[in-house]
C-alpha positions, 0 to 999 in steps of 0.5 A: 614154124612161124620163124621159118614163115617169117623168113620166107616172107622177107625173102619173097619181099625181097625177092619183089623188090628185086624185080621191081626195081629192076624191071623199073631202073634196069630193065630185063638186061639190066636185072640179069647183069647185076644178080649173075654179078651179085651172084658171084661175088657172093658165092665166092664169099659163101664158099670162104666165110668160114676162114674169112670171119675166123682169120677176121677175128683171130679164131684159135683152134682148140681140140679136145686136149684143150678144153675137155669139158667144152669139147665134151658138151658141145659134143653132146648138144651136137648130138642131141641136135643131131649134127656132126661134131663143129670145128671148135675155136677161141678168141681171146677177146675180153668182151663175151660173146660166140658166133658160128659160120661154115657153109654147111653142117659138115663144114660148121665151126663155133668160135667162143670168145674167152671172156665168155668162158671166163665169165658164165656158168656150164649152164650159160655156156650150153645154152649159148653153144646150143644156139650157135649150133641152131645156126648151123643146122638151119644154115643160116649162112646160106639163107643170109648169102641169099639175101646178101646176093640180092641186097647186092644186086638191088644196089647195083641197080642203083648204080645202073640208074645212075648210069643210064640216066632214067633209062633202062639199059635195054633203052626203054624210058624209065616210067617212074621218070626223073624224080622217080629214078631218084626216089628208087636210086636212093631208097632202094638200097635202103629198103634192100638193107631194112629187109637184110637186117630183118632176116637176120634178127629172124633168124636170131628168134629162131636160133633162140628157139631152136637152141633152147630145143636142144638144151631142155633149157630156154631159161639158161639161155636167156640168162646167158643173153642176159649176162652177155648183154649186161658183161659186154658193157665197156669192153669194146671188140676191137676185131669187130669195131674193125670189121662192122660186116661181121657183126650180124654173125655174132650171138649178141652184137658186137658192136658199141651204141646199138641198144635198140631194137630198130629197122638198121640192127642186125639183133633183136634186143635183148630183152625181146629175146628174152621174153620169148624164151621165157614164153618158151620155157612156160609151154616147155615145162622141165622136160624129160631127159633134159642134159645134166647142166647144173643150174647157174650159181648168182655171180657179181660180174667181174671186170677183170680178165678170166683165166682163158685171158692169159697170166699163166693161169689155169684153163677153167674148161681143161 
């Protein structure tokens, strides 16, 4: 619950902020314009994000001929989370890593990179899979559409200040004045993206949360989180390099020299993540009716690609 709280909190803030630098840069007039346009930029964006991030990536479908024993555990977690079975995708990228996307339950999609298969155990791949499909059920998609609207329109407002001049488009003077309106012009977007970034490593707390739920296992996913992070070093994403707007979708993020847990990263950090888990696990205890995962033999990380990569070899998960 308290994710959920911590959620609604940034999402009044930036609600307030909105508001308030609406009313200040672009009066009533000036506020209504910039979310109705915000607003549909962004449902046209929701309503395709499914096809846009996965055509983004070069996301291949796979079916339950493909790999059998994928196919058959994500069915199984999405059971147990009480979900519709996902679309299932690969990418074949080296560095490990998993998203997921699709506007609703019903349209949800999970897209697993090879190196991820190549490289974890069934243990580690659950765990990664259930907290993608914690996304999916806390449609997250949506709530993070939400705050892109409004990042959206704090920054055209912005743009509406520098416009007018100090002026609100309904003609009123600008009280802050002209030093004021610069102030706001500048660091309002700025506040805007410290908010976004906020819910969205809120929202990864919670799908860690959730996933672990889902699996009886908050230690297999912290091991997962663990190797993701250790295994994604020296492996650039070209995809993701290519197309930074994406890499918030991601379970670990893409994305090269961001290590810190800071005001501009779309993740936590690892190990905060981490260390949450654990505290989990220690509340959780071994449940029963935990699903049949075995545990994760010790593994030296290997540089070289796996079997999903290519060379004719054979599918580790067929």
């Amino acid at each position: 619950m308290a994710g959920y709280f911590r959620t609604a909190l940034l999402l009044a803030a930036m609600t307030a902020l909105f508001v308030g630098v609406g009313a200040a840069i672009g009066g009533e007039q000036g506020m209504v314009i910039a979310f109705v346009m915000a607003c549909g930029m962004n449902l046209f964006a929701w309503w395709n994000s499914d096809r846009v991030v996965l055509g983004m990536h070069n996301a291949q479908p796979i079916g339950p001929h493909d790999a059998p024993r994928l196919y058959q555990m994500t069915a199984e977690l999405a059971q147990r989370a009480g979900l519709p079975m996902p679309a299932l995708y690969v990418i074949h990228e080296d560095q490990p890593n998993a998203f997921a996307t699709g506007r609703s339950p019903e349209k949800g999609a999970v897209a697993v990179n090879t190196g991820l298969l190549d490289m974890m155990s069934e243990r580690e791949v659950a765990g990664v899979i259930a907290h993608e499909l914690a996304h999916i059920k806390n449609r997250d998609t949506l709530i993070m559409t939400i705050t892109a609207t409004l990042a959206g329109a704090i920054g055209m407002l912005a743009q509406f200040g520098f416009l007018f001049g100090g002026r609100s488009s309904d003609g009123r003077s600008n009280p802050f004045g002209p030093i004021g309106t610069i102030l706001l012009i500048v660091l309002a977007p700025i506040a805007a993206m410290i908010v976004q970034m906020a819910v969205s490593r809120s929202r990864e707390y919670e799908a860690d949360r959730i996933g672990a739920e889902i699996t009886g296992d908050p230690r297999g996913l912290a091991a997962a989180l663990m190797r993701l992070e250790d295994y994604k070093q020296g492996r650039v994403n070209e995809a993701a390099e290519a197309n930074p707007a994406s890499a918030h979708v991601f379970i670990i993020n893409p994305l090269s020299g961001m290590r810190m847990d800071g005001l501009f990263s779309t993740h936590p950090a690892t190990a905060n993540r981490v260390a949450a888990l654990e505290e989990l696990a220690g509340r959780m205890g071994p449940p029963p009716g935990a699903p049949r995962i075995p545990p994760a033999p010790p593994r030296v990380a290997s540089r070289q690609p796996g079997p999903w990569s290519g060379g004719g070899r054979r599918n580790p998960w067929g």
